[in-house]
C-alpha distance (Angstrom), angle and dihedral (degrees) to the residues before:
residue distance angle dihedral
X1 . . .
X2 3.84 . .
X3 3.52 90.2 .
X4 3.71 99.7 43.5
X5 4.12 82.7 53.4
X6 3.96 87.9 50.1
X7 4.26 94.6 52.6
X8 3.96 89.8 41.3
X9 3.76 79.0 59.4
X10 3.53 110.2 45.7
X11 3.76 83.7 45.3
X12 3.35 93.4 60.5
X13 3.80 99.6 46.3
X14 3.91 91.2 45.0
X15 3.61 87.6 49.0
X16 4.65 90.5 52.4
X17 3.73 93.0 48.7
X18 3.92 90.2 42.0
X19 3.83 84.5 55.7
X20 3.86 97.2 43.5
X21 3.94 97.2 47.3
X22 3.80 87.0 48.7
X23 4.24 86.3 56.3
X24 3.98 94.6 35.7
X25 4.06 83.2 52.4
X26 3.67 85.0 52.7
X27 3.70 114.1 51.3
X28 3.71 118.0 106.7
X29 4.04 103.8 -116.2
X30 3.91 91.8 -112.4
X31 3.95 88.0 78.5
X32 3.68 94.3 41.7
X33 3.82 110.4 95.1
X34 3.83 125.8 -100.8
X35 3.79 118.0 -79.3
X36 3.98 101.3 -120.0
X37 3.23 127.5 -131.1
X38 3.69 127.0 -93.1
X39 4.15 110.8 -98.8
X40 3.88 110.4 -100.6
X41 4.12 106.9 -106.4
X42 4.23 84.8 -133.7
X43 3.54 136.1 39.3
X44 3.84 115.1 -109.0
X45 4.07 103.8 -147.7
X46 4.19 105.6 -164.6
X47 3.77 106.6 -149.4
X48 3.54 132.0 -164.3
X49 3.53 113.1 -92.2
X50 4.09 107.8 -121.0
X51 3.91 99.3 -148.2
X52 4.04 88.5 -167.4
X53 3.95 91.1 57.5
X54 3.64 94.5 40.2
X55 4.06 95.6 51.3
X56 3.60 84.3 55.4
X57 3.33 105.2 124.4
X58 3.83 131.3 159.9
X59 3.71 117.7 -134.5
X60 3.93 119.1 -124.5
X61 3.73 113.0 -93.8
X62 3.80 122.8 -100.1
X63 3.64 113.2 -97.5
X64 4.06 89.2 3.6
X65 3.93 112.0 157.5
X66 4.08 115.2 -131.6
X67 4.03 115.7 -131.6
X68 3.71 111.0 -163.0
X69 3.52 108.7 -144.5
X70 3.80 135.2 -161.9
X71 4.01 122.3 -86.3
X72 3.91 87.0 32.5
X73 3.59 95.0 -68.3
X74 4.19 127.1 136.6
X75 3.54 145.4 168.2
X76 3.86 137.9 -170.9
X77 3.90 122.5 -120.9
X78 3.39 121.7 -160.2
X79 3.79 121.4 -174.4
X80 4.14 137.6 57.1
X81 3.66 97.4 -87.9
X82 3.55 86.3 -167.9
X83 3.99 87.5 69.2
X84 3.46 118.8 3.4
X85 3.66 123.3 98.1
X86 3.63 95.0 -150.3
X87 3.89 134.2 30.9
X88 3.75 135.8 -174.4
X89 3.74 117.4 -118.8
X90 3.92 112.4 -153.3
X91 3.84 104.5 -156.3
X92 3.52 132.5 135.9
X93 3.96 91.5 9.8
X94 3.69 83.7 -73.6
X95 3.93 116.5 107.9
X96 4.28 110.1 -151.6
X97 3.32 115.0 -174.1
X98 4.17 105.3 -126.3
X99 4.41 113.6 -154.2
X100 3.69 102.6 -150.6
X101 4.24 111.8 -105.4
X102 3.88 113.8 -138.9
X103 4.31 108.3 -112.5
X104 3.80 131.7 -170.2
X105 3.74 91.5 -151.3
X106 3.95 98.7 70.5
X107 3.82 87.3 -114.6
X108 3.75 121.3 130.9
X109 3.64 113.5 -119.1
X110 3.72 128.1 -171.3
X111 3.97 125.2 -175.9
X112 3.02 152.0 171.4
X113 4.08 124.4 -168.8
X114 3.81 90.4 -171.8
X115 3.67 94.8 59.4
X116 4.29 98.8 15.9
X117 3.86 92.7 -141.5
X118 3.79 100.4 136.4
X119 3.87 122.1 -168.1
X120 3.93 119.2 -157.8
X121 3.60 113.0 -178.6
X122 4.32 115.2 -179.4
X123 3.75 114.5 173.4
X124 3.39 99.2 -88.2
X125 4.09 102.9 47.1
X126 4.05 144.7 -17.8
X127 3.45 128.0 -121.2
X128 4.02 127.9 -163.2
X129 3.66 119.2 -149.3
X130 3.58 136.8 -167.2
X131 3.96 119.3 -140.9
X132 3.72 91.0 -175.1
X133 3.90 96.3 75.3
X134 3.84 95.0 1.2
X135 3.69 95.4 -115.9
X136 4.01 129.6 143.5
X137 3.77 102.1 -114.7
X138 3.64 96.1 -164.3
X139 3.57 138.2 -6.0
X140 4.10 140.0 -162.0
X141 3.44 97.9 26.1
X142 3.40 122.8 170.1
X143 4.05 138.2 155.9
X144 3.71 133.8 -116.4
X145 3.82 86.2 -83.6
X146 3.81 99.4 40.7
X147 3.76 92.1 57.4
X148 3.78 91.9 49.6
X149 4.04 95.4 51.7
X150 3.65 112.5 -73.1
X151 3.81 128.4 117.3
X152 4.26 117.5 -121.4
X153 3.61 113.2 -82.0
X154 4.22 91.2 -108.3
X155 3.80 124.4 164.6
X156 4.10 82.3 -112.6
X157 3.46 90.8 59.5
X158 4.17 93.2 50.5
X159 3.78 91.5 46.3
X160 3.70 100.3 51.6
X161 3.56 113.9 111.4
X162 3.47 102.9 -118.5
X163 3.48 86.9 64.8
X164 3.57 109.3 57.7
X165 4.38 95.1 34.4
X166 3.52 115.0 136.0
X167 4.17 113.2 -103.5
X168 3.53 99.5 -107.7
X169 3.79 88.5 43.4
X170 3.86 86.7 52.6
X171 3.52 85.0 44.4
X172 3.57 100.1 52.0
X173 3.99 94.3 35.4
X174 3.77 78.2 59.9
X175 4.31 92.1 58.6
């Protein structure tokens, strides 16, 4: 008897789930539920924005020169790069504060490892860097002067020898 009970049973449930995968085959996909979307792989954590932080903005230096940059980009410089140790970088409305790094190329090279923002300045245009993310920040900039001929005002430039001669050994070079 128990196992007559048991087969009228399993009949019965293979018979329901026969019946319901014949009418789940048979829905039209505008009743089926939506497909969901795939989990994110990383956690996206909304903060509250902090208008006070966020209307920080540092003010251009005083007497800071503007290089125009390719892509639209620019930055102020404000310092003799010829002399100072240390000049301040206007970019981003931030101003950092770059201590000049000894090269053996003749280019100028400011950074600073706190921040990463690199400057590289060669006579003929700078170039700011990121070490963050390793990315070229801007590129091809040049001043008002550089775009109409002149080379960047680096501390290679100022030592040359040509620019420090004597007048009448300029003059006589000149002969």
């Amino acid at each position: 008897m128990k196992k007559l009970l048991i087969a009228t049973v399993i009949g019965a449930l293979s018979t329901t789930m026969m019946l319901a995968a014949t009418e789940a085959a048979a829905q039209t996909p505008s009743t089926t539920a939506k497909a969901k979307k795939p989990a994110p792989k990383h956690r996206i954590i909304k903060r509250k924005t902090n208008p006070a932080k966020e209307a920080k903005v540092d003010p251009i230096p005083v007497g800071a020169e503007h290089w125009s940059c390719a892509e639209g980009m620019a930055f102020d410089l404000k310092g003799d790069m010829a002399r100072d140790q240390i000049v301040t970088v206007h970019w981003a409305n931030k101003n950092y504060n770059l201590p000049r790094q000894t090269t053996t190329t003749g280019a100028d090279r400011f950074h600073d490892a706190a921040t990463g923002l690199d400057l590289v300045v060669i006579p003929t245009k700078a170039m700011l860097f990121s070490d963050k993310d390793s990315s070229r920040l801007a590129d091809e900039c040049k001043t008002v002067a550089m775009q109409q001929g002149a080379m960047a005002p680096t501390q290679a430039q100022a030592l040359s020898p040509e620019n420090h001669a004597p007048a009448s050994a300029s003059a006589a070079a000149a002969q």
